[in-house]
N, C-alpha and C positions, 0 to 999 in steps of 0.2 A: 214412254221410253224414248230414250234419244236415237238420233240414225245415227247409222255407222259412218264414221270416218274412213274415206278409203288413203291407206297407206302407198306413197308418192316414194317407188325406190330410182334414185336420180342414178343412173351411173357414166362413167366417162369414159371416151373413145380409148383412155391408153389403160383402162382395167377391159376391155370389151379386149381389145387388141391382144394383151397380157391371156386370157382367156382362152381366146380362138388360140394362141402362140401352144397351153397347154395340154387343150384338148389335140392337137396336132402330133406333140408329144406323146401322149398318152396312146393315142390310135396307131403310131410309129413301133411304139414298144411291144404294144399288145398284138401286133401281127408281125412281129419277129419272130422266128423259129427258137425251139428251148434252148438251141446250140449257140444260134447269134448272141440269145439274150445273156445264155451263160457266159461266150466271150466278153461281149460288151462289160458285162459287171464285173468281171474279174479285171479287166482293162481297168477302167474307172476307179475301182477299189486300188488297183496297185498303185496308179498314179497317185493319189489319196494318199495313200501312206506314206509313200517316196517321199513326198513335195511335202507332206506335214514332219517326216525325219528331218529335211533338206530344213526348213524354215526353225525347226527348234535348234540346229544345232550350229545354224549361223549367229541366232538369238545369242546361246549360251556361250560361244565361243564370243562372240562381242563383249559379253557381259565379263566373263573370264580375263581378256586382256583389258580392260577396262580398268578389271578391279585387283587384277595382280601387280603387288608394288615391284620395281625395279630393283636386286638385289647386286651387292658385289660380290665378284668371288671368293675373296681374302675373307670376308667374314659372313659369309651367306651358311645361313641353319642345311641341315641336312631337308630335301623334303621337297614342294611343289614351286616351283621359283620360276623367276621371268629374268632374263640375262640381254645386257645390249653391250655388243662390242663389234672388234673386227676378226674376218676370217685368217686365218692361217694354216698353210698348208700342213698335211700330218707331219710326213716325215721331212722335209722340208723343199719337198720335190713335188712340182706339179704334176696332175694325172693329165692325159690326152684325153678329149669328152671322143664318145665313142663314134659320131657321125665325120663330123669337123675336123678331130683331131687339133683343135684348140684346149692350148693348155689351161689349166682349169684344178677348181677342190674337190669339185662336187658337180657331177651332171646328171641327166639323165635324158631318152631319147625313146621318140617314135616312128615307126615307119607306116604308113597305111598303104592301101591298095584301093585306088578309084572303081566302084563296080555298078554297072547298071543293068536296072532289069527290063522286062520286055515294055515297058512303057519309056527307057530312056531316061526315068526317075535316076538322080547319081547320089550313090552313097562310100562311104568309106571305112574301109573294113581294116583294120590292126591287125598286122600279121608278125610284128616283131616289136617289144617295146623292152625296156631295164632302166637300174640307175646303177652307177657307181657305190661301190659298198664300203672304201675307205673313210674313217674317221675323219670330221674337223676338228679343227681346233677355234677355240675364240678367245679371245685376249681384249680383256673390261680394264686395262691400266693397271689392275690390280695384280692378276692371277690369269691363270689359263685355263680350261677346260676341256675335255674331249667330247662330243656330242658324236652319239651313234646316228646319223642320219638314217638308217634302216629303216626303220619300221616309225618315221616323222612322217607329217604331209608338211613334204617343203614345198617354198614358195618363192621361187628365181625371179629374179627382177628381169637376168638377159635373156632371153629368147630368141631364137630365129626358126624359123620354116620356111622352106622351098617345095618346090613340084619339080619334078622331071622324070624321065621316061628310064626303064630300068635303074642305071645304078644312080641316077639322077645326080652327073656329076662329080661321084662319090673316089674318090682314089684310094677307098682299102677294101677290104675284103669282109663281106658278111660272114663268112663263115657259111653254115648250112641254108641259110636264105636265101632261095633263087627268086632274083627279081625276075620277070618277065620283060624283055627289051620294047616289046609292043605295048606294054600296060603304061597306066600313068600313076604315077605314087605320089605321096605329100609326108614330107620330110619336117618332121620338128623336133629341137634339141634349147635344153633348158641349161645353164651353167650356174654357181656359184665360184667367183674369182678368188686368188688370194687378194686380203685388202678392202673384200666389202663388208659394207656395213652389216651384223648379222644380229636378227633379232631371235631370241629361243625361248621359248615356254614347255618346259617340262620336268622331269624329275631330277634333281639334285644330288648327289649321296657319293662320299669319299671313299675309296677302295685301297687296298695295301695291293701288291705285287701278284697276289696268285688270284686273289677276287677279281683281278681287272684279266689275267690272262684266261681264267674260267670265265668271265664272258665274252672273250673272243672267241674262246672253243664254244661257246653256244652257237653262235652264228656261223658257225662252221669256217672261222677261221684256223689254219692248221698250222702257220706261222704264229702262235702266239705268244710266247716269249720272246720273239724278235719285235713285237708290235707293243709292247709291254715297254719294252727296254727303249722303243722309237718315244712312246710315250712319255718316257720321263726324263729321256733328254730334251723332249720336245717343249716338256709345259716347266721345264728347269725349277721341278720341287723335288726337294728330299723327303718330303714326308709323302703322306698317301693323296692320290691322283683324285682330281673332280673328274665324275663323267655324268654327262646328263641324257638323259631313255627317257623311254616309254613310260608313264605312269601306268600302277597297276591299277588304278579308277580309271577306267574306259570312258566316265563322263567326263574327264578331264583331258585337253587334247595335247598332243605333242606337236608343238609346232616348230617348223626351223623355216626362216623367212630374211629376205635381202631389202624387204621393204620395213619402213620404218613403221613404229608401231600407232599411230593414227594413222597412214592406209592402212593396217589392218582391219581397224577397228570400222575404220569406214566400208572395208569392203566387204565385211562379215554384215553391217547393217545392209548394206544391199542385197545382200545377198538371204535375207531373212525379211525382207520387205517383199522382195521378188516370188520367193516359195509363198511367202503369206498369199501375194496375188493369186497365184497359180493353184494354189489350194483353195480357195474357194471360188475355182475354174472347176475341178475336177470332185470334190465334195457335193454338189449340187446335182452335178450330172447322178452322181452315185444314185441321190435320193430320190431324183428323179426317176432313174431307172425302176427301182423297187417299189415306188408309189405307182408308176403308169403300169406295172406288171400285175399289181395285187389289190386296186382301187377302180 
């Protein structure tokens, strides 16, 4: 009979390393109390799902402006359409954006509150935010449009933020908002101008006179036969008014933006390259948790 071959297992410092790194792990998790261990995974798990929403829905939205053709108004179908033109004020009068008071189409604005806690750690807490709820209008050379910014995720190109201490500079009146004059706050306010460039991706569809005022009675506008009547002098058609909303396919986004539509498209890829990273930051840990618990 032959002798045995003794079997030679080579292994190398960075699996040895890798090793010691898991058995560390494991020993971390396993003398966690059931309360720790149950935060910890719920942590993990929510970040998981957030950053896997966060990453598909930059994907698809890339993929969406991508792959949706440019339509005119004059002969665009009823239905999911992508629109590029300029902004135009509704009724032909600029709003005042609510911080600034810089006139404007479209704004909207945050107020935070600088807070620290017993370590001095600084965070910042939202204690007052909105946008303006008035209609645009866009104008593609051909036609006009109304676009409900409501319920869009719009995307202002101008921007500003400041910091100051109570009204931080402010000359109007918040209303019921009491700043604190000792606190410190961070001020930001977002605009769309009459005149800019305005890129829209959403739903399409022609309405007569009482369709278009029964959707401003939805939005609780109570003026709506005066907004009706601004509308149609405004987009100067006599027959029935384009408005472009919300699509009722939830997959499908409504977007209203002053950026031109490759930065979009670029900044939805980053933004889906970025969650990709960060999801298998927070996926790992998950499994890790559940293996160092139950192995």
């Amino acid at each position: 009979m032959g002798r045995a071959v003794p079997v030679i297992v080579q292994t190398f410092p960075e699996e040895e390393r890798m090793q010691e790194w898991l058995n560390d792990v494991r020993e971390w998790v396993q003398a966690l109390e059931p309360m720790g261990f149950a935060i910890a995974l719920i942590v993990a798990s929510v970040f998981t799902l957030v950053f896997l929403f966060l990453f598909r829905q930059g994907l698809r939205r890339h993929r969406i402006i991508a792959d949706t053709p440019t339509v005119r108004l004059r002969s665009a179908a009823q239905g999911y359409a992508e629109i590029k033109g300029e902004v135009e004020a509704f009724d032909g009068e600029p709003l005042l954006s609510r911080l600034t008071r810089t006139p404007c189409c479209w704004y909207d604005y945050k107020i935070e509150r600088e807070d620290r806690d017993s370590d001095g750690d600084k965070s910042w807490t939202t204690i007052d935010s909105g946008s303006s709820r008035r209609p645009l209008l866009v104008h593609d050379e051909t036609h006009r449009a109304l676009i409900d910014p409501e319920k869009a995720d719009v995307v202002a190109r101008e921007r500003e933020q400041w910091h100051g201490t109570g009204g931080g500079g402010l000359s109007i009146s918040l209303g019921p908002i009491q700043l604190n004059k000792g606190g410190r706050y961070r001020y930001t306010e977002h605009r769309i101008h009459e005149g800019d460039p305005l890129y829209v991706l959403g739903n399409l569809r022609s309405l007569d006179d009482d369709a278009l005022a029964g959707h401003f009675l939805e939005r609780g506008q109570t003026a709506a036969e005066a907004m009706v009547a601004t509308a149609r002098e405004r987009t100067r058609s006599p027959d029935r008014l384009h408005l472009v909303e919300k699509p009722e396919d939830s997959r499908r986004p409504f977007l209203v933006s002053t950026h031109e539509e490759g930065q979009l498209i670029k900044r939805y890829r980053r933004q889906a390259m970025l969650f990709f990273v960060l999801l298998w930051l927070a996926f790992p840990a998950t499994v890790l948790l559940v293996l160092g618990r139950w192995t």
